[in-house]
LUMGUMI-589826 format. One record per atom (N, C-alpha, C, CB): x, y, z negated; residue number from 1; atom name. Coordinates in pm, whole numbers, plus 50000, padded with zeros to 5 digits. Glycine has a CB too. Layout:
! LUMGUMI-589826
    c1    c2    c3 pos site
     X     Y     Z NUM   CA
...
***
This chain:
! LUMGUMI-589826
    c1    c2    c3 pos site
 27636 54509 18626   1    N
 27754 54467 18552   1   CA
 27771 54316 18568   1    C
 27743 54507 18403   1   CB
 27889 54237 18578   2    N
 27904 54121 18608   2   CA
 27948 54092 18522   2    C
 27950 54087 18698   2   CB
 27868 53933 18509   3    N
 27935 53875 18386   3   CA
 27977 53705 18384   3    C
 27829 53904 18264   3   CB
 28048 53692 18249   4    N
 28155 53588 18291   4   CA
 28095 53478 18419   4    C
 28196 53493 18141   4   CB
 27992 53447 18424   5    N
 27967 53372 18516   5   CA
 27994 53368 18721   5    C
 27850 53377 18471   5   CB
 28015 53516 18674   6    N
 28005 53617 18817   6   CA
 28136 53623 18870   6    C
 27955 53781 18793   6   CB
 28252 53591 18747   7    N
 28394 53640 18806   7   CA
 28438 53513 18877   7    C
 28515 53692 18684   7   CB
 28488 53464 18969   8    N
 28571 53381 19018   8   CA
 28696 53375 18986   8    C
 28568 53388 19120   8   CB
 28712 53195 18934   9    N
 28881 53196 18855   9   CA
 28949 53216 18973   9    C
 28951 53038 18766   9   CB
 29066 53277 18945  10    N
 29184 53275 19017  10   CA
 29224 53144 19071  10    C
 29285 53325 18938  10   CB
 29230 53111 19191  11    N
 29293 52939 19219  11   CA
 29397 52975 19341  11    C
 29144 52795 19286  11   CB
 29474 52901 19354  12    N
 29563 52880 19480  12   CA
 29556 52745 19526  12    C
 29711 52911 19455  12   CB
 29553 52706 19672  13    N
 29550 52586 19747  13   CA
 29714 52540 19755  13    C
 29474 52614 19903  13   CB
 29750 52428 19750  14    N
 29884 52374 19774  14   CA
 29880 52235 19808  14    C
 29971 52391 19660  14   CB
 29930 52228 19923  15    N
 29970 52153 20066  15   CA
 30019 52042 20014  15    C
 30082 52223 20171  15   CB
 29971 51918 19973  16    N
 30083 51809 19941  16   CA
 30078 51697 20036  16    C
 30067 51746 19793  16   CB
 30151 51648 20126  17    N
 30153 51535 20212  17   CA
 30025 51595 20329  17    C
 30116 51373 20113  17   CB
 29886 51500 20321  18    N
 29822 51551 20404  18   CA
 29684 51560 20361  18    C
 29844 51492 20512  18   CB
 29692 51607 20202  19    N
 29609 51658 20114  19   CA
 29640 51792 20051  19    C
 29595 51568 20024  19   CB
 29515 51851 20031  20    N
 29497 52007 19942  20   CA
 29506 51999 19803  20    C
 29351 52079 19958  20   CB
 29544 52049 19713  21    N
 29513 51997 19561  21   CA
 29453 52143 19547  21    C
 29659 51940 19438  21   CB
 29386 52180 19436  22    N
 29333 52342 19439  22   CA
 29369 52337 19266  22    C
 29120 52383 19502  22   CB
 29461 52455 19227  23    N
 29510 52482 19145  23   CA
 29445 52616 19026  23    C
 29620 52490 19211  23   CB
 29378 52585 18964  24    N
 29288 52715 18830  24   CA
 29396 52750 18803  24    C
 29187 52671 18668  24   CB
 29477 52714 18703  25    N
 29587 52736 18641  25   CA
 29530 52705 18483  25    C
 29649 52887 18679  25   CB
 29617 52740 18371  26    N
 29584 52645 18266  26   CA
 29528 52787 18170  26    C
 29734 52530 18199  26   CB
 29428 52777 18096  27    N
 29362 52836 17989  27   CA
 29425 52843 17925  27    C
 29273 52802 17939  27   CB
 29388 52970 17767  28    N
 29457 52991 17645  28   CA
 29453 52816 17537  28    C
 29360 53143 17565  28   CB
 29328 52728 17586  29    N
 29353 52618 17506  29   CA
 29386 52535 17562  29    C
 29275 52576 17440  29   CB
 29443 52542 17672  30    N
 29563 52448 17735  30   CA
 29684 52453 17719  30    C
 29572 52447 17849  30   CB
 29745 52600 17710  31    N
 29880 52669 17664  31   CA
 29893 52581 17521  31    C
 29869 52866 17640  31   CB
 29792 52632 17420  32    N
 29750 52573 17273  32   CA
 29810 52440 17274  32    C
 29581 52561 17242  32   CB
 29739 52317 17322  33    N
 29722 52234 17356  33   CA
 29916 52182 17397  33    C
 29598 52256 17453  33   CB
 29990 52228 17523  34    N
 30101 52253 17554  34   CA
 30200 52256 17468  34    C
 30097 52340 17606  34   CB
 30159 52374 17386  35    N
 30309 52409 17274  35   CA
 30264 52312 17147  35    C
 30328 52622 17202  35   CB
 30145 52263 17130  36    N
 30151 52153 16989  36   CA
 30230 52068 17072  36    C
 29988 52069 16914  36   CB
 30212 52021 17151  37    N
 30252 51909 17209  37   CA
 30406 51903 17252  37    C
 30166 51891 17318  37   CB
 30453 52012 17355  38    N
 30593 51994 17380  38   CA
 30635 52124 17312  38    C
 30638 51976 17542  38   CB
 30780 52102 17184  39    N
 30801 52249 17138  39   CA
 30889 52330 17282  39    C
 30911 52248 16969  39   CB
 30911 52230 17365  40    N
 31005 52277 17486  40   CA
 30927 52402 17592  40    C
 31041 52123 17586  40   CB
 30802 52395 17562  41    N
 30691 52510 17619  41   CA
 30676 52608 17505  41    C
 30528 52445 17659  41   CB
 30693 52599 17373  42    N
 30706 52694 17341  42   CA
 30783 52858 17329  42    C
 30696 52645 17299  42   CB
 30925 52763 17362  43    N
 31010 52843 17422  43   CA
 30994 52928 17529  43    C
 31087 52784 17448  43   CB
 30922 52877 17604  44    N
 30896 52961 17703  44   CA
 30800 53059 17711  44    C
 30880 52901 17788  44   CB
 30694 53028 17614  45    N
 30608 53090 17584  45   CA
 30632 53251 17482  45    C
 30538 52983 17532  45   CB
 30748 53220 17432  46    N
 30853 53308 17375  46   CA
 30854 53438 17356  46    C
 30946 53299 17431  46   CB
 30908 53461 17537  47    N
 30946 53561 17597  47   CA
 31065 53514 17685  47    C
 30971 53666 17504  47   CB
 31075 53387 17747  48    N
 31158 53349 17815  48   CA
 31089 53389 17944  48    C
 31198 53218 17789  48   CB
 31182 53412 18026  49    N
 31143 53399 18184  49   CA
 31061 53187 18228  49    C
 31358 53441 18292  49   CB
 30911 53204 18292  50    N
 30851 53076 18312  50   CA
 30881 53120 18449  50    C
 30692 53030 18255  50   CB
 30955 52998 18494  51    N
 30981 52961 18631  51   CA
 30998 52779 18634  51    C
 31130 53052 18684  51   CB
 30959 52776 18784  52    N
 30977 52630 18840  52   CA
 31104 52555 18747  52    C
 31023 52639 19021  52   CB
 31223 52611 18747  53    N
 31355 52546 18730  53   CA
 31331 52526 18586  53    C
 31497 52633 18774  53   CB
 31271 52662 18488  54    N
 31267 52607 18359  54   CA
 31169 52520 18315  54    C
 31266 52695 18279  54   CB
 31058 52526 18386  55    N
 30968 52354 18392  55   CA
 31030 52240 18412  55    C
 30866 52331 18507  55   CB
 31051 52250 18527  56    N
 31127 52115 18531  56   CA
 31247 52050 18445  56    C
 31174 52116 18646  56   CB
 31298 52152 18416  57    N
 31417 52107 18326  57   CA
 31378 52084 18170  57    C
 31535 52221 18333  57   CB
 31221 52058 18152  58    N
 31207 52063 18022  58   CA
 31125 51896 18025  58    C
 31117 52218 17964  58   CB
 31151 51832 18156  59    N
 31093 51661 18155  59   CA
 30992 51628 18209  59    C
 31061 51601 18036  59   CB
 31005 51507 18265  60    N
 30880 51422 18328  60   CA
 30767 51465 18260  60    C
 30889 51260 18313  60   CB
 30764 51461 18143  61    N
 30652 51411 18106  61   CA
 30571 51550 18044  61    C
 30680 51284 18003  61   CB
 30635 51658 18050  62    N
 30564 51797 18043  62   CA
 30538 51842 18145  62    C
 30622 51894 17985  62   CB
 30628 51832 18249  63    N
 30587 51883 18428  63   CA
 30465 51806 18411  63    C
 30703 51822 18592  63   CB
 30437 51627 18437  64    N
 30328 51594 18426  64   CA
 30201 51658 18402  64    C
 30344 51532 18368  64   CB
 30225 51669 18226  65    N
 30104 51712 18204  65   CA
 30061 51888 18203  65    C
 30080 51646 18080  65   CB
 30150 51947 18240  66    N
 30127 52112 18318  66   CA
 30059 52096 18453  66    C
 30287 52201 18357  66   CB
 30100 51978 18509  67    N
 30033 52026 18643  67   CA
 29876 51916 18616  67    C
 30158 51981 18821  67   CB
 29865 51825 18560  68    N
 29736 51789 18541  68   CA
 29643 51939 18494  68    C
 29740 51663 18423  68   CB
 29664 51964 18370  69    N
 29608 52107 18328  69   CA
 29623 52172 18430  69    C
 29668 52182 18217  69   CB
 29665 52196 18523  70    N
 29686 52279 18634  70   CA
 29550 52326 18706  70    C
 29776 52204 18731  70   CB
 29527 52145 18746  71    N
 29432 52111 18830  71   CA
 29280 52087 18770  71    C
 29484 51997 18893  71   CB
 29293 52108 18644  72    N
 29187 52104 18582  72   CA
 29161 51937 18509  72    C
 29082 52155 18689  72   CB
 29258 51891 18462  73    N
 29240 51764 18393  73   CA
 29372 51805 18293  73    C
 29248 51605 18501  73   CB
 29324 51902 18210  74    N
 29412 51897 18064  74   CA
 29393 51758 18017  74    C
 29356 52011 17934  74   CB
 29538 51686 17972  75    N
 29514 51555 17862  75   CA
 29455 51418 17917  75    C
 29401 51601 17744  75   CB
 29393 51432 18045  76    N
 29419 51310 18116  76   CA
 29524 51226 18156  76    C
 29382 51323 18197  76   CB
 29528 51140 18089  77    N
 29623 51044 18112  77   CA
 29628 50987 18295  77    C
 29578 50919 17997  77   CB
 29573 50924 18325  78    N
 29550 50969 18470  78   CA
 29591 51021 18544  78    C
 29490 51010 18495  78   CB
 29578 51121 18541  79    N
 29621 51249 18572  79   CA
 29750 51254 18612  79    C
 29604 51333 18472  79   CB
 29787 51279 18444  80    N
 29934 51266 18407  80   CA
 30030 51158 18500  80    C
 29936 51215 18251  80   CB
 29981 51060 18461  81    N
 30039 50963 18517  81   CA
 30081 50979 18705  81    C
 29937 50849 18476  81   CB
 29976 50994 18761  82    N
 29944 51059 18928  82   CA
 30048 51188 18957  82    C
 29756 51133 18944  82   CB
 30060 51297 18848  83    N
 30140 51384 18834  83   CA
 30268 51395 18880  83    C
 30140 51396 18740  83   CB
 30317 51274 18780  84    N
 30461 51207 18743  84   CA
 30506 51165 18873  84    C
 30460 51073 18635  84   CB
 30407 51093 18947  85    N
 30490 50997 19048  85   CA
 30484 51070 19164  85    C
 30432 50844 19075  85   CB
 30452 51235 19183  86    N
 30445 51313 19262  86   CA
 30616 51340 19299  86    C
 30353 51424 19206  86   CB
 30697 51364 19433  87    N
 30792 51379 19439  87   CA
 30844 51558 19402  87    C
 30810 51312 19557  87   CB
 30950 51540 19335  88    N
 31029 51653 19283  88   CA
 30927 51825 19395  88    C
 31253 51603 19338  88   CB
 30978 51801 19493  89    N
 30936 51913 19577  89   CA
 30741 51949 19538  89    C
 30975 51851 19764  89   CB
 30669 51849 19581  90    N
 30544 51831 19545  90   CA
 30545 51926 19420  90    C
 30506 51679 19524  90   CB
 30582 51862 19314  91    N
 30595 51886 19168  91   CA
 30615 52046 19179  91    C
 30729 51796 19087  91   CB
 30736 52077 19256  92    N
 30770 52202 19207  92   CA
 30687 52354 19255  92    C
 30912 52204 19244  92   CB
 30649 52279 19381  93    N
 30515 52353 19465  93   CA
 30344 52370 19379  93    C
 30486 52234 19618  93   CB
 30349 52273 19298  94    N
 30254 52287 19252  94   CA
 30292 52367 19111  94    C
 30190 52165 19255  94   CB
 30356 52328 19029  95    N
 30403 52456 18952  95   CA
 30434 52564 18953  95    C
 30463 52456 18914  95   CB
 30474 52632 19063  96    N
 30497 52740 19145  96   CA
 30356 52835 19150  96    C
 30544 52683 19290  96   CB
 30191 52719 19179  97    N
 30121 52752 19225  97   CA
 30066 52790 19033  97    C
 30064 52659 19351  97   CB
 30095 52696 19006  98    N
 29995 52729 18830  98   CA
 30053 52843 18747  98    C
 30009 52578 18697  98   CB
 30190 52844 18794  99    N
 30236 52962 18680  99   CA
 30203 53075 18764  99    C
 30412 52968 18624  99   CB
 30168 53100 18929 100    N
 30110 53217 18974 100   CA
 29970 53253 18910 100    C
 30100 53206 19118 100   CB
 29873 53159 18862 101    N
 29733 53172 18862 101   CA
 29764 53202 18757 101    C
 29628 53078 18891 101   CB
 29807 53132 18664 102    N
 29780 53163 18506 102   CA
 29823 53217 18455 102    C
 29781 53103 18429 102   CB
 29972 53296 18457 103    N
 30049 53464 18453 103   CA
 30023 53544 18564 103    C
 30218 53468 18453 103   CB
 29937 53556 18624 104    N
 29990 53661 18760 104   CA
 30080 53787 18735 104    C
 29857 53730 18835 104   CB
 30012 53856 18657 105    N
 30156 53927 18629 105   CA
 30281 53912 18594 105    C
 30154 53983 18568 105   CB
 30286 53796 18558 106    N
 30395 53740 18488 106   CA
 30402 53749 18298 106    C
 30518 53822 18559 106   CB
 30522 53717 18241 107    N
 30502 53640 18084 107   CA
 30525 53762 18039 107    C
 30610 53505 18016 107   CB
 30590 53879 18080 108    N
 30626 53993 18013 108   CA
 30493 54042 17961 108    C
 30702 54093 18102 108   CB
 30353 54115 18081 109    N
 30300 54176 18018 109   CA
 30184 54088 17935 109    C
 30270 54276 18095 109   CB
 30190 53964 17962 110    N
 30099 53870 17885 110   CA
 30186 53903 17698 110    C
 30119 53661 17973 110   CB
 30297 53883 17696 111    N
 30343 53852 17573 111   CA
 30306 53991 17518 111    C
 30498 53800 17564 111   CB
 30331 54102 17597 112    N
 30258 54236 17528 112   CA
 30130 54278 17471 112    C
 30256 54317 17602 112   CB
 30030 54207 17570 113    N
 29920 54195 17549 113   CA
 29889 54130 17407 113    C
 29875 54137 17654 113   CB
 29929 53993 17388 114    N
 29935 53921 17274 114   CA
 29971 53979 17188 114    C
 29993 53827 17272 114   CB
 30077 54077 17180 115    N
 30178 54157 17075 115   CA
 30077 54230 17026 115    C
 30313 54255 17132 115   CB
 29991 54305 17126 116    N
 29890 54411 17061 116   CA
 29782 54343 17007 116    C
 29831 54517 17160 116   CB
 29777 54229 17013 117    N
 29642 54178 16988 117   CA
 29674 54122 16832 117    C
 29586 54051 17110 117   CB
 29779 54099 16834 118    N
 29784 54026 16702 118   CA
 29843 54139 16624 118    C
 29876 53879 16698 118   CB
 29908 54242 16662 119    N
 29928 54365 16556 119   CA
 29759 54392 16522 119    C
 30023 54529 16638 119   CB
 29680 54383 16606 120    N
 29479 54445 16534 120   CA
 29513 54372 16397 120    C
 29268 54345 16639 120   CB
 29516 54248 16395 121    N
 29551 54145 16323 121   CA
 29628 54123 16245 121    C
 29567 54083 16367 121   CB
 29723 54230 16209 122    N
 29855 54146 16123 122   CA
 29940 54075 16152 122    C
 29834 54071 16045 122   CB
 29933 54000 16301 123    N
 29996 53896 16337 123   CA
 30133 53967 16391 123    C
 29910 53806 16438 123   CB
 30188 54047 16425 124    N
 30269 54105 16496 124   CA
 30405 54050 16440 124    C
 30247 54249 16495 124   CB
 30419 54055 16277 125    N
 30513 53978 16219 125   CA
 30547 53858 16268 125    C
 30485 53960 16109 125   CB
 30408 53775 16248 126    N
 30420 53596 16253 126   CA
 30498 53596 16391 126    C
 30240 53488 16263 126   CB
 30475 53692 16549 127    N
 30504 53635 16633 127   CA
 30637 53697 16639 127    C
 30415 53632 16732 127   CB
 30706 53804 16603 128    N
 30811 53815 16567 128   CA
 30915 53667 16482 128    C
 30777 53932 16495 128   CB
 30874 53642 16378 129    N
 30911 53515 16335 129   CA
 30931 53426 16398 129    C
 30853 53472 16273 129   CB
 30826 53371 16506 130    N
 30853 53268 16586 130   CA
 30954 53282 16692 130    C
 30742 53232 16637 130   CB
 30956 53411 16740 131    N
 31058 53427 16843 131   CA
 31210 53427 16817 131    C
 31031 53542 16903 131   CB
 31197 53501 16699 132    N
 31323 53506 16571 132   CA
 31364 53320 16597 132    C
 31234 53560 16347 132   CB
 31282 53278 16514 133    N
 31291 53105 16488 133   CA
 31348 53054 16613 133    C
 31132 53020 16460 133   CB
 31244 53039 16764 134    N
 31335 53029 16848 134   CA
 31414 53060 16949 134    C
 31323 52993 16863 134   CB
 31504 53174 16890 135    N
 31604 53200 16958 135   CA
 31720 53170 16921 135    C
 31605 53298 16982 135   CB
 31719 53052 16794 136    N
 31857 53025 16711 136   CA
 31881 52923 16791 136    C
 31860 52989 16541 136   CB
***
């Protein structure tokens, strides 16, 4: 039986200039981390469709720090910063690559998953509420 140590994260390689960047994709306390921080990811986190166009259109400075977390420097400023001054295309290639690793299936059956997890829980309401909340 294999265990957590045994599984290999999911990563994708992406081509920037005439460097590799290698992409994990971002953890449940990076997402965490994400929606305290920008409520503009929460939305998406929702039940909205997560794509390139709706990243980007939510600012410098959240593309930034999605694709730092990407690469495995959640909250580095650094990072962030290096992120930012990446050109639009770069940017969007590499987001492309994190929302493959870290939904592979995509947000639908993740948000289901969550749905059942927090009905064990009681929670099924709360996340009803929030979605309620933002969809006004």
């Amino acid at each position: 039986m294999a265990g957590l140590l045994d599984i290999a994260p999911l990563t994708e390689k992406v081509r920037v200039g005439g460097a590799t960047v290698e992409v994990s994709g971002v953890s449940a306390g990076g997402i965490v981390a994400m929606i305290a921080r920008f409520p503009e990811f929460r939305m998406l986190m929702t039940g909205k469709d997560v794509d390139v166009a709706s990243l980007v259109s939510m600012g410098g400075d959240a593309v930034a720090a999605i694709i730092a977390a990407g690469v495995g420097f959640p909250g580095d400023e650094a990072q962030e910063a290096a992120a930012a001054r990446l050109p639009l295309e770069a940017q969007a290639d590499i987001l492309a690559a994190i929302i493959k690793v870290t939904l592979p299936n995509g947000i639908g059956p993740f948000l289901e998953k969550l749905t059942a997890l927090l009905a064990v829980k009681g929670g099924a309401e709360a996340l009803a509420k929030v979605r309620a909340t933002k969809s006004h």
